[in-house]
N, C-alpha and C positions, 0 to 999 in steps of 0.2 A: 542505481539499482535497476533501473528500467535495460540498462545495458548490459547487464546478467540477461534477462532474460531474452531479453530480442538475438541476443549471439549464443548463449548458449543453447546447442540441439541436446545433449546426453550427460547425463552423471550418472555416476556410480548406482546410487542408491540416495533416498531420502534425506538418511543424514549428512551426507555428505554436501547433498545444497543446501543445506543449515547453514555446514561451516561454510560453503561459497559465501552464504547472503550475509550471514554474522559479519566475515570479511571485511567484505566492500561495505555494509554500514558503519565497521571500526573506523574506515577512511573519510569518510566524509568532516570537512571542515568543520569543525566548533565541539566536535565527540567527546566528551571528556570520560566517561565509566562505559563499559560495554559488558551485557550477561549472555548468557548460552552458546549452542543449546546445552539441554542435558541437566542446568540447577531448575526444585522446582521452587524458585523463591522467584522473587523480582528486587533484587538490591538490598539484601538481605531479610525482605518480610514476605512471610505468605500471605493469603490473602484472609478477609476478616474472617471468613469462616472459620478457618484454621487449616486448613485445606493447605495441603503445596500444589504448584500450579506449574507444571513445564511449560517455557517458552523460548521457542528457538532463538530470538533475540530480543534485547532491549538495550536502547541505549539512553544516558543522560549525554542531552545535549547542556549546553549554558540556559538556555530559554524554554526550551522542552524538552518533553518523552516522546521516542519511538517505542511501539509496540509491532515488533514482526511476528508474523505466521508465516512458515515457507512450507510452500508444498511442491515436489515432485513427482506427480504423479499423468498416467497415460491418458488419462480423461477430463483430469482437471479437478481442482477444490469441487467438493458435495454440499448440500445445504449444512450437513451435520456437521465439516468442518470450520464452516462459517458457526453453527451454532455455539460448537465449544467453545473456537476463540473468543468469542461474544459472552459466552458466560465466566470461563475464566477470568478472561481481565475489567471483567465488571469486578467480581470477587478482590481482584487485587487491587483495584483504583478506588471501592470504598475503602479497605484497610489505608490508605494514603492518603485517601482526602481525611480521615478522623486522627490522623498523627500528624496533619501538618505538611506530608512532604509534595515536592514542588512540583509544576507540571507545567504546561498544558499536557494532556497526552492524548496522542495521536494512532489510529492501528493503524497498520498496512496488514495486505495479503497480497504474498510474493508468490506468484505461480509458474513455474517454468514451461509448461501448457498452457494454452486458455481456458480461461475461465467461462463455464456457462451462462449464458446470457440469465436466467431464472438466481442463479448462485451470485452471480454481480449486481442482480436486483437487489437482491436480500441486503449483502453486503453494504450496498450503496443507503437502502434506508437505515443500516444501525451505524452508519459515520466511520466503515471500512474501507479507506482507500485500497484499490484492485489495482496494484501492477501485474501485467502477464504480457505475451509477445503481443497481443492485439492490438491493445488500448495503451495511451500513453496514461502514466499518474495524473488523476485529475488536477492536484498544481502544477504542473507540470505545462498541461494541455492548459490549463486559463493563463498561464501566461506566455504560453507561445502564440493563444490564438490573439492577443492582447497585442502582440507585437508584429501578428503578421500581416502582411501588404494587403491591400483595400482589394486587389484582384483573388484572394487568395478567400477572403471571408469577408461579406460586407457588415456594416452596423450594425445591424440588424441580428444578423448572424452568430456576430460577435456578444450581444446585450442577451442571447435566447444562452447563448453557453454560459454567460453570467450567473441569468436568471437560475436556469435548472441545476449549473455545479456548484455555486459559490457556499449552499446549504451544506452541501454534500462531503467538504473537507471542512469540517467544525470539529473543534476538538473531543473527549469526553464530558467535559467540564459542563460543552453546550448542550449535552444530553441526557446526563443526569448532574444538575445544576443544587448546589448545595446552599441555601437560603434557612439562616436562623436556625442550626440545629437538623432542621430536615432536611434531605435529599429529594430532590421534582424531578421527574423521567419529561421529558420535550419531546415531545411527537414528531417526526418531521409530518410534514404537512404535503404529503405526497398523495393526488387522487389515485382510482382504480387505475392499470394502467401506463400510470404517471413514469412508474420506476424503469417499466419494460423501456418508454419513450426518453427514457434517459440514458437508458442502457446503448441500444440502437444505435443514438445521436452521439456517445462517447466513441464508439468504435467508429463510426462514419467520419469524426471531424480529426480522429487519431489516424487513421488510413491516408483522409487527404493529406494532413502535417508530414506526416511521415514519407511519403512519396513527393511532397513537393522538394524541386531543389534546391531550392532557394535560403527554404528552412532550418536548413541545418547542413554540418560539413558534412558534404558526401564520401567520402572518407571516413568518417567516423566512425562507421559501425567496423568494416573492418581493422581499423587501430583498434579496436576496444576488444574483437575476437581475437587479432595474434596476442594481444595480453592478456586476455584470458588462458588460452591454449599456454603461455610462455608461463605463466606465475600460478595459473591455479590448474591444469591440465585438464581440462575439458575439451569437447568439441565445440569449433565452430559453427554456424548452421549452411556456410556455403562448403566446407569442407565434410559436412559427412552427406552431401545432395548426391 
C-alpha cells in the first residue's frame, strides 16, 4: 500500500483511489473476502446502531481485519475525517465483537498527500495506522528499523522507536477491550506533547529509511510506478515533475 502512495502523483478523483487502494489490498497474501467502496455494511452487518456505514475498504484476512479509509485529497486527511472513520468503525466493531465474529481489527488511513502533522497525532492516539507519501506504515518502519545496520540507527535509537510505536499499531480489541459482558475503552497513555514527538520522530526515521540505500532496492520504486501507470493508469511522481 505504502507503494500506492509514494508513486502515485494524480488520480482522477476520490473515488477512483478507493478503487486504486481496494485493489492492491485484494492482492496482498492471505486476503480471503474483500468489501468496497460504495457497501454501507461491513461483511454483511451494519453497525450496532443500525446505522449503515460506507467503507472504502475492508478486508478478511485468515488472522485479521483490515479497516481502510482512503483519502485523495489536496491538503490531506482533516481532524473530521479522522473523526468519522473513528466513529464509524467503532459502531461496526461493537456490532461484531456481540455476534461473535472474528478479528483482530486493525484501521489504516491511506492518504495519497500527506498527512498533517496535528491529523497524524490524532490518528496515531485512536490506534489509526497513517500511510501517506511521508512516513512509512508504522509496522512497516519497526521492522525495517529492527533490521537495519547499527550505522544506520543505533540501540538506542532502535529501543526509543520501540518504545513510542510498538503501543501505537494495537489492534481495536486493545482499545476497547471486552471483559465479562462490558466493553473498557484503554487510554493510550500518551503525555501533553507526547503525540506531536511521535509524530516528528515517524517522519524523521521514515526520511532516513527511505533515502538510505542500503534499505531497500533502489529500483523499486520505479518497478512499482511503471505498474502502476501499466495496470492501473495513473501517474508516476517522477513522470508528472
Amino acid at each position: 500500500m505504502f507503494a500506492v502512495v509514494s508513486c502515485c502523483q494524480e488520480v482522477v478523483d476520490g473515488y477512483a483511489f478507493q478503487h486504486l487502494v481496494r485493489h492492491v489490498a485484494g492482492r496482498q497474501p492471505g486476503s480471503m473476502y474483500i468489501e468496497g467502496p460504495g457497501l454501507k455494511q461491513m461483511f454483511g452487518r451494519r453497525g450496532v446502531s443500525g446505522l449503515g456505514h460506507e467503507l472504502d475498504t475492508a478486508v478478511q484476512f485468515a488472522t485479521w481485519v483490515a479497516i481502510i479509509e482512503s483519502k485523495s485529497l489536496r491538503v490531506g486527511p482533516s481532524k473530521n475525517d479522522v473523526l468519522i472513520f473513528d466513529g464509524k468503525t467503532l459502531d461496526l466493531y461493537v456490532d461484531r465483537v456481540l455476534n461473535s465474529r472474528r478479528g483482530p481489527h486493525f484501521r489504516f488511513l491511506v492518504s495519497r498527500t500527506p498527512i498533517p502533522g496535528g491529523v497524524a497525532g490524532f490518528a496515531l492516539l485512536r490506534g489509526i495506522i497513517c500511510i501517506s507519501p511521508e512516513r512509512l506504515p508504522l509496522p512497516l518502519l519497526l521492522a525495517e528499523i529492527s533490521a537495519a545496520p547499527k550505522q544506520l540507527f543505533s540501540e538506542s535509537q532502535k529501543e526509543e522507536a520501540r518504545e513510542v510505536f510498538s503501543d501505537a499499531c494495537r489492534p481495536m480489541e486493545d482499545l476497547w477491550a471486552v471483559r465479562g459482558g462490558e466493553m473498557r475503552t484503554s487510554i493510550r497513555r500518551f503525555r501533553r506533547g507526547a503525540s506531536q514527538h511521535a509524530v516528528h520522530l515517524h517522519e524523521e526515521l521514515s526520511v532516513r529509511l527511505m533515502h538510505h540505500p542500503d534499505s531497500r532496492d533502489p529500483t523499486w520504486a520505479n518497478r512499482r510506478a511503471r505498474w502502476l501507470v501499466s495496470r492501473l493508469d495513473v501517474t508516476p511522481r517522477e513522470a508528472a515533475a
